[in-house]
C-alpha positions in Angstrom: -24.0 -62.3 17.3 -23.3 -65.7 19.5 -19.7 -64.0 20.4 -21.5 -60.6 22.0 -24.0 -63.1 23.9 -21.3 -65.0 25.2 -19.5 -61.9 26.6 -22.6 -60.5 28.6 -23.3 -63.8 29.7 -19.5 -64.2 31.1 -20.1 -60.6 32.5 -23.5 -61.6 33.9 -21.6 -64.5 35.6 -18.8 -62.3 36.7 -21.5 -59.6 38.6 -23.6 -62.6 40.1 -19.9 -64.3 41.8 -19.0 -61.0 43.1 -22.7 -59.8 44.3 -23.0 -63.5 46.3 -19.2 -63.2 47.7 -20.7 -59.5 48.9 -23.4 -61.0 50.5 -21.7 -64.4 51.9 -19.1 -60.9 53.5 -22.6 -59.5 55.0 -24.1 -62.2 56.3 -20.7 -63.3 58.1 -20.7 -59.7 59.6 -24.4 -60.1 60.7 -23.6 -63.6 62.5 -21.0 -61.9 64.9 -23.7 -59.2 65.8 -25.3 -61.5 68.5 -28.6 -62.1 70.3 -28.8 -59.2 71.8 -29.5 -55.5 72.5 -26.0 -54.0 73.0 -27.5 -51.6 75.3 -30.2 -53.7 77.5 -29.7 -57.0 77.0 -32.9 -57.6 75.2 -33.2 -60.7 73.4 -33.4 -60.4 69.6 -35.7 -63.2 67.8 -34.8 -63.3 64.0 -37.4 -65.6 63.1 -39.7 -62.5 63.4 -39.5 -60.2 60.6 -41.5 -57.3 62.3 -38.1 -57.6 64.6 -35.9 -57.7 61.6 -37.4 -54.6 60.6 -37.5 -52.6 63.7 -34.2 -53.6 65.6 -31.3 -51.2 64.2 -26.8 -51.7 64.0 -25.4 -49.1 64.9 -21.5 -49.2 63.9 -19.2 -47.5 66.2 -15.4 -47.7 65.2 -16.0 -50.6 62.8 -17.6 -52.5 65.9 -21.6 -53.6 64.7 -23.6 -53.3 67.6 -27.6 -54.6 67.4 -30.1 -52.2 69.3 -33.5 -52.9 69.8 -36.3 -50.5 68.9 -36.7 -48.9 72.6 -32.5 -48.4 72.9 -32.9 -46.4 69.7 -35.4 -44.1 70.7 -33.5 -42.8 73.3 -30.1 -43.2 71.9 -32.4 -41.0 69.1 -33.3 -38.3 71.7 -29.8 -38.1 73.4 -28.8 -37.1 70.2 -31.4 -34.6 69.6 -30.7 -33.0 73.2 -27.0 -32.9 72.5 -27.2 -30.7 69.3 -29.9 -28.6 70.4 -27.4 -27.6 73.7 -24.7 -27.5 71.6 -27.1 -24.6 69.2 -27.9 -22.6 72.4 -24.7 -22.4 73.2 -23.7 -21.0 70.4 -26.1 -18.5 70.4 -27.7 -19.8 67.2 -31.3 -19.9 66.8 -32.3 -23.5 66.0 -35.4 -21.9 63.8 -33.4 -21.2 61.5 -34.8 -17.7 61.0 -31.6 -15.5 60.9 -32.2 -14.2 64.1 -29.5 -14.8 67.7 
């Protein structure tokens, strides 16, 4: 019985060094995001958590890029306009009703 405890605990062990050398990998990658909004320049205050929670990385070829809450709305809507032009000119009817 003491030689199946031993195992999970050496397995336990073995999940808990690789979940920490995970995070230490994260929390490198969110050091070199900076202190600001990519797109305006606004500053981002991580003692805040309603700003931790809000403000949003975006990656873009495997460069991590911190936007603030305002950036993302309209990066949001760009995006929306985009596909819906891209559906009209197809001719497809964004309603999804079956009907051009």
């Amino acid at each position: 019985m003491s030689f199946l405890r031993k195992l999970k605990r050496n397995k336990a062990k073995d999940q808990m060094k690789d979940f920490k050398k995970a995070i230490k990998g994260v929390s490198k990658r969110i050091d070199t995001l900076g202190d600001n909004c990519r797109a305006c320049g606004r500053d981002f205050d991580n003692t805040v958590p309603e700003t931790l929670s809000s403000w949003v990385v975006y990656v873009v070829d495997d460069d991590p890029r911190l936007v603030c809450p305002d950036c993302k709305k309209e990066i949001d809507e760009l995006k929306n306009d985009h596909v819906e032009g891209e559906v009209e000119d197809a001719g497809i009817n964004p309603s999804g009703d079956g009907k051009t």
